[in-house]
MARDREN-973665 format. One line per field, with one value per residue (C-alpha): residue number from 1; residue in one letter; x, y, z. Coordinates in steps of 0.05 Angstrom, whole numbers. Each point is the difference from the previous one (the first is absolute). Layout:
drenfi	NUM | ... .
kollo	A | ... .
xx	X | ... .
yy	Y | ... .
zz	Z | ... .
REM end
This chain:
drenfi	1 | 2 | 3 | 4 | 5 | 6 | 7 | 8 | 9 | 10 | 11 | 12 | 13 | 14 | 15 | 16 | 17 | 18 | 19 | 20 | 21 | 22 | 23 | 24 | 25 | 26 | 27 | 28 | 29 | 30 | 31 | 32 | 33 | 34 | 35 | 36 | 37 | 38 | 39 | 40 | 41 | 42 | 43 | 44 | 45 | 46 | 47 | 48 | 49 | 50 | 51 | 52 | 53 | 54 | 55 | 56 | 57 | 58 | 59 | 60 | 61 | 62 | 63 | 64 | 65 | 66 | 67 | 68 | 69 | 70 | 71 | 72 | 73 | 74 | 75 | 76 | 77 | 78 | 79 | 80 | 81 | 82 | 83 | 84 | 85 | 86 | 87 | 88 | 89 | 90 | 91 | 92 | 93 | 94 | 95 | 96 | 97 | 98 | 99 | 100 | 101 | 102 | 103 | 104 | 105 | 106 | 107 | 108 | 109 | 110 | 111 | 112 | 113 | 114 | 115 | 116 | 117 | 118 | 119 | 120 | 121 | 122 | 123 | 124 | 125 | 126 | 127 | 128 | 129 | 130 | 131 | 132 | 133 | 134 | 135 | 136 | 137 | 138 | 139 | 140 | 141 | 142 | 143 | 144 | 145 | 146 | 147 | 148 | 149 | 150 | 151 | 152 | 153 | 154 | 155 | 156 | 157 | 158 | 159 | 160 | 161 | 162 | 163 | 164 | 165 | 166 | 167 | 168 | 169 | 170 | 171 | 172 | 173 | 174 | 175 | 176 | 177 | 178 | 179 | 180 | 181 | 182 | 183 | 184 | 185 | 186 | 187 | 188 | 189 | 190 | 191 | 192 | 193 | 194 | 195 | 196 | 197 | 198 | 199 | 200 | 201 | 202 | 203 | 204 | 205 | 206 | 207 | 208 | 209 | 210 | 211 | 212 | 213 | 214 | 215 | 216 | 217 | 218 | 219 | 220 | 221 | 222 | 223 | 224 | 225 | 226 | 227 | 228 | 229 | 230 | 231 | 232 | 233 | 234 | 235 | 236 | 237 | 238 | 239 | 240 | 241 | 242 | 243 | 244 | 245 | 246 | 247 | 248 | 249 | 250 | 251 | 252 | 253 | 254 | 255 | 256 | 257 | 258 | 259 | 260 | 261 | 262 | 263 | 264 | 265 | 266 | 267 | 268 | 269 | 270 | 271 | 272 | 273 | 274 | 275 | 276 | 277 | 278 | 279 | 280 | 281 | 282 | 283 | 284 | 285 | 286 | 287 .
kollo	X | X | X | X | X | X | X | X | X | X | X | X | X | X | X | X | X | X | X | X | X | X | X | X | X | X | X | X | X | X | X | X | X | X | X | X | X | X | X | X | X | X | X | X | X | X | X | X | X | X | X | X | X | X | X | X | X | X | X | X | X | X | X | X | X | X | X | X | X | X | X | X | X | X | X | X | X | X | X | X | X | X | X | X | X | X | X | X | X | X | X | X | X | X | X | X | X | X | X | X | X | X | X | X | X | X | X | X | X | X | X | X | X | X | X | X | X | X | X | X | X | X | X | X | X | X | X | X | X | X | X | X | X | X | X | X | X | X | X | X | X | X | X | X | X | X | X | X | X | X | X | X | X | X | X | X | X | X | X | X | X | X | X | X | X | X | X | X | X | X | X | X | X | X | X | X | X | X | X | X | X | X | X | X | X | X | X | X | X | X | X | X | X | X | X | X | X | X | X | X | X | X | X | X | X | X | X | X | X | X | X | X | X | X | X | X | X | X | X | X | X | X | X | X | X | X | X | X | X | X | X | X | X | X | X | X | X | X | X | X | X | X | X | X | X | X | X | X | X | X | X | X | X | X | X | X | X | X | X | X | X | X | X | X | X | X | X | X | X | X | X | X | X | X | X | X | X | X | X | X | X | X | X | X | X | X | X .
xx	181 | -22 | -68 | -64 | -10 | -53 | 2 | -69 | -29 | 68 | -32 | 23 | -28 | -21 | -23 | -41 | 20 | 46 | -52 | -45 | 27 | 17 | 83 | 22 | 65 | 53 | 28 | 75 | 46 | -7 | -67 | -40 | -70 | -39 | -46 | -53 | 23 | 29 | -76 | -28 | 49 | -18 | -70 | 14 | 35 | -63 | -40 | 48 | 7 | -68 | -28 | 59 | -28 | -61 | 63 | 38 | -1 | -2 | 72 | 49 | 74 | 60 | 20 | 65 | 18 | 69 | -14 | 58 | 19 | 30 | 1 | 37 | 49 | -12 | 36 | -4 | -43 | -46 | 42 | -11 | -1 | 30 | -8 | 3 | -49 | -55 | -46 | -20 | -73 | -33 | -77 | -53 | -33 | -70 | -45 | -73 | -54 | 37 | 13 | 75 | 14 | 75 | 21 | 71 | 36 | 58 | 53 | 74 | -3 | -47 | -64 | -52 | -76 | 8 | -56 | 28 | -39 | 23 | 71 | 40 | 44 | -21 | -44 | -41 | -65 | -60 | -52 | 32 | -5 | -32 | 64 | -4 | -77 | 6 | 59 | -50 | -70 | -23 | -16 | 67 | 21 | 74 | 44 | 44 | 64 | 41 | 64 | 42 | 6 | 50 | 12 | -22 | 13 | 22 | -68 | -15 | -45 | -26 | 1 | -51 | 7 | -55 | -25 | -61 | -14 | -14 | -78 | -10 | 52 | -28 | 58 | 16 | 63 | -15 | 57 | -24 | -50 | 9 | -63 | 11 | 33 | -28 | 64 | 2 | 39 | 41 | 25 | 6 | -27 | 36 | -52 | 12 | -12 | -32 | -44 | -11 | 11 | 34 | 74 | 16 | -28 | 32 | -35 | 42 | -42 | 23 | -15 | -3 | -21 | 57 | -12 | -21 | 53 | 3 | 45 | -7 | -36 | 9 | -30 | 23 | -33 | 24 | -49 | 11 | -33 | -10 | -33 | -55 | -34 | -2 | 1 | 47 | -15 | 36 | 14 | 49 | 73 | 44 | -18 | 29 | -31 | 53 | -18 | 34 | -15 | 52 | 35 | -5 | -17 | -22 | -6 | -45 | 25 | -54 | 3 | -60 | 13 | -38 | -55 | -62 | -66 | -43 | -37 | -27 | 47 | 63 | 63 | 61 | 76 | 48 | 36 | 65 | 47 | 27 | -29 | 23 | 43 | -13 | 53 | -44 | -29 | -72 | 9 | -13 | 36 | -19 | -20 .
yy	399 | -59 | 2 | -5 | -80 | -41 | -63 | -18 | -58 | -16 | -41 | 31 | -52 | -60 | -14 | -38 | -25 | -54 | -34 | -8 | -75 | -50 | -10 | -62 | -48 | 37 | -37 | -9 | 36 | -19 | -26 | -11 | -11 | -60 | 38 | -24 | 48 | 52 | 6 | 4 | 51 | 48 | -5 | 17 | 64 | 12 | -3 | 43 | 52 | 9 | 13 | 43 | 65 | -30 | -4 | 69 | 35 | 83 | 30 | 54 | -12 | 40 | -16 | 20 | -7 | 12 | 18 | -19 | 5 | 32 | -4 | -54 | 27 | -43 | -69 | -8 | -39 | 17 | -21 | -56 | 49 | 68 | 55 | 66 | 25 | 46 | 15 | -26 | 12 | -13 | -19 | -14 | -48 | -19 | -53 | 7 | -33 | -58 | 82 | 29 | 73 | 20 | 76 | 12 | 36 | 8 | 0 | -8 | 18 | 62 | 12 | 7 | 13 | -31 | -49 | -69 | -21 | 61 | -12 | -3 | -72 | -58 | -17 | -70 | -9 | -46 | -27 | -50 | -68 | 14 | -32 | -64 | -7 | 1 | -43 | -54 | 8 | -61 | 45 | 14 | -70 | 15 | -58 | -20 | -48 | -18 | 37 | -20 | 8 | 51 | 45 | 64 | 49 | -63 | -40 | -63 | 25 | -31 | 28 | -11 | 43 | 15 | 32 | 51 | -6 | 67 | -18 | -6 | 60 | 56 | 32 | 63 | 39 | 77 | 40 | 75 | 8 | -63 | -56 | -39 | -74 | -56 | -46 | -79 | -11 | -54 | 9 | -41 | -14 | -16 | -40 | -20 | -73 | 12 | 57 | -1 | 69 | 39 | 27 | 27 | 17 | 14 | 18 | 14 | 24 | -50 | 7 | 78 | 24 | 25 | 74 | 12 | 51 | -50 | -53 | -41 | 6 | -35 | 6 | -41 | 12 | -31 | -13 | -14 | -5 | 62 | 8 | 49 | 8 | -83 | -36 | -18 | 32 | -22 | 77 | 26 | 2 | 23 | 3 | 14 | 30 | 2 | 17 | 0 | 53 | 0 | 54 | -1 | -40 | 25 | -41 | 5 | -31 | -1 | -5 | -4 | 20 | 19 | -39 | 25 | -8 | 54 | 49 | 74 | 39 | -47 | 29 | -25 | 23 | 28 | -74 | 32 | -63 | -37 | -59 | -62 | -56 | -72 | -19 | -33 | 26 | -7 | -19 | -69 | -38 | 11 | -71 .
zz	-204 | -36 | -35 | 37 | 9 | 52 | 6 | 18 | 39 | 40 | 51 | 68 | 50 | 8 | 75 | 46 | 76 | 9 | 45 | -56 | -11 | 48 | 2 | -34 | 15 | -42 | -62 | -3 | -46 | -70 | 10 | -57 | -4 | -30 | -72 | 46 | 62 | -57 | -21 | 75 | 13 | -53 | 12 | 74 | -28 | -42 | 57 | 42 | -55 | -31 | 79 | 24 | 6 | 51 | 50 | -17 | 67 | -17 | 13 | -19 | -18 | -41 | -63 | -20 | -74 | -33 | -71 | -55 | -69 | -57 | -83 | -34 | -48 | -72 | 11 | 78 | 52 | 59 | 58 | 46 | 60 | 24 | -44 | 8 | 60 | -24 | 69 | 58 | 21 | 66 | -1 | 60 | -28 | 36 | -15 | 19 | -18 | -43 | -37 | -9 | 16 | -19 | 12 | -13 | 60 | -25 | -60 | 8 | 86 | -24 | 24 | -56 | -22 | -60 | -28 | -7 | -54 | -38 | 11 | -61 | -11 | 13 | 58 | 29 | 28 | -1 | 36 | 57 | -29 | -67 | -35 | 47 | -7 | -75 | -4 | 38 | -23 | -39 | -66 | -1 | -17 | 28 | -14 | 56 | 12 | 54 | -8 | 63 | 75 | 38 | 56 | -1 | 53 | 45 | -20 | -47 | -45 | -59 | -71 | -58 | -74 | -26 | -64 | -26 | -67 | -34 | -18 | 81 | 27 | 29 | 24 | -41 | -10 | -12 | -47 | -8 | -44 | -33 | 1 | 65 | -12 | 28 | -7 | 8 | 68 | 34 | 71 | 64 | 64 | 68 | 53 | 66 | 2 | 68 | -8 | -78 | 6 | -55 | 26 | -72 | -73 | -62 | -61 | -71 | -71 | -57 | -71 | 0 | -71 | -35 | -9 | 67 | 41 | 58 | -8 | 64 | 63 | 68 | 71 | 56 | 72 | 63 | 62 | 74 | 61 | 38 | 74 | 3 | 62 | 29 | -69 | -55 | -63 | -67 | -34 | -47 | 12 | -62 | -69 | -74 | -60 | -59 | -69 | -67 | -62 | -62 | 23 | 71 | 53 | 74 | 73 | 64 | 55 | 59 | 79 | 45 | 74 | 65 | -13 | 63 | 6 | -39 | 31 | -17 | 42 | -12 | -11 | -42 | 15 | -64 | -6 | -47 | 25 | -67 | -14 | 35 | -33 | 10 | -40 | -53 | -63 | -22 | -68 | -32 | -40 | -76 | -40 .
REM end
């Protein structure tokens, strides 16, 4: 088992209804914006992001997480993907009260009463949005650029980088018992022209301080619209958490599923299927 490792603050949803902004004529492919429409755009996303949780409806979904990794003999590099499987754990997940509640159900198809935020390896969770909100609040003084436009998941979306310098981060990477890092980031973010809703977010930590057991972290989290009750909600789909050390390196890779409404007496089935392909990975392309 690798050594205990949390990534904290991955930023596990980002939602508000789809009805929250009137549709728009959509742009064709390869569209890209005037820098006067680039800078409406992003403050729309502000806007949408910093007031998100006003429109959170209170639900209950599982979250099914396929923990990898292994050490890196001396010489060799973390690999793009695969790996050797470590576990697979299933979570209800329920948000209440703009509050997450995770209790793990089970570990590799076994039931279990173990506490998931005592669970050994590494493990995700944060307030809904925190990452988002902080990406976009003013003190933050995020710089963003167009980047391009593409498909994703069958819709144009467009793409902005953006980047945190380390005097404004706040997101914090927890090793052991080592002082938490609060890393400079870059990252991207995928907006429907449309909606000006946020499809995707990436985060990477730049300029780690030599010294520091963690080479490299990344978090990428997909979103997409899910029906609960009569309304469109924009949840969580599929996530990654991957993260580097010297000598080894370990992946989450995250699925959200059965999304309901929450209420005190629902229940939630064991979901054990394997995660399913889309044929596409999550990762971005490295500058």
């Amino acid at each position: 088992m690798l050594s205990r490792l949390v990534a904290a603050a991955f930023a596990v949803a980002l939602a508000a209804s789809a009805q929250s902004r009137p549709p728009e004529s959509e742009p064709k492919p390869n569209a890209h914006p005037s820098p006067e429409q680039q800078a409406a755009i992003i403050e729309d996303v502000r806007e949408y992001a910093l007031n998100y949780s006003q429109n959170l409806p209170d639900y209950i979904c599982t979250q099914v997480i396929q923990r990898y990794g292994e050490r890196i003999p001396q010489g060799k590099h973390a690999p793009v993907g695969g790996g050797p499987l470590l576990d697979t754990l299933t979570i209800r997940l329920t948000y209440f009260e703009q509050k997450e509640n995770y209790r793990l159900l089970l570990v590799n198809n076994t039931v279990t009463q173990q506490d998931y935020s005592k669970l050994g390896g590494m493990t995700s969770a944060g307030d809904f949005g925190t990452m988002m909100r902080q990406i976009f609040e003013l003190a933050t003084e995020a710089q963003f650029q167009w980047a391009r436009s593409e498909k994703l998941r069958g819709r144009l979306v467009y793409v902005f980088a953006y980047h945190v310098a380390q005097a404004r981060s706040r997101w914090h990477i927890d090793y052991q018992d080592r002082e938490d890092l609060v890393p400079a980031y870059r990252g991207f973010v995928h907006v429907d022209p449309q909606t000006r809703q946020v499809l995707r977010l990436s985060l990477q930590a730049i300029d780690i301080p030599r010294g520091y057991p963690v080479l490299d972290s990344q978090t990428t989290l997909d979103y997409d619209y899910q029906v609960l009750g009569d309304q469109r909600f924009l949840l969580p789909l599929k996530g990654e958490v991957l993260v580097v050390g010297e000598d080894f390196w370990t992946r989450n890779d995250n699925e959200f599923r059965q999304y309901h409404k929450y209420s005190s007496d629902s229940a939630i089935n064991y979901d054990t299927d394997p995660p399913a392909p889309d044929g596409q990975p999550i990762k971005e392309p490295r500058d």
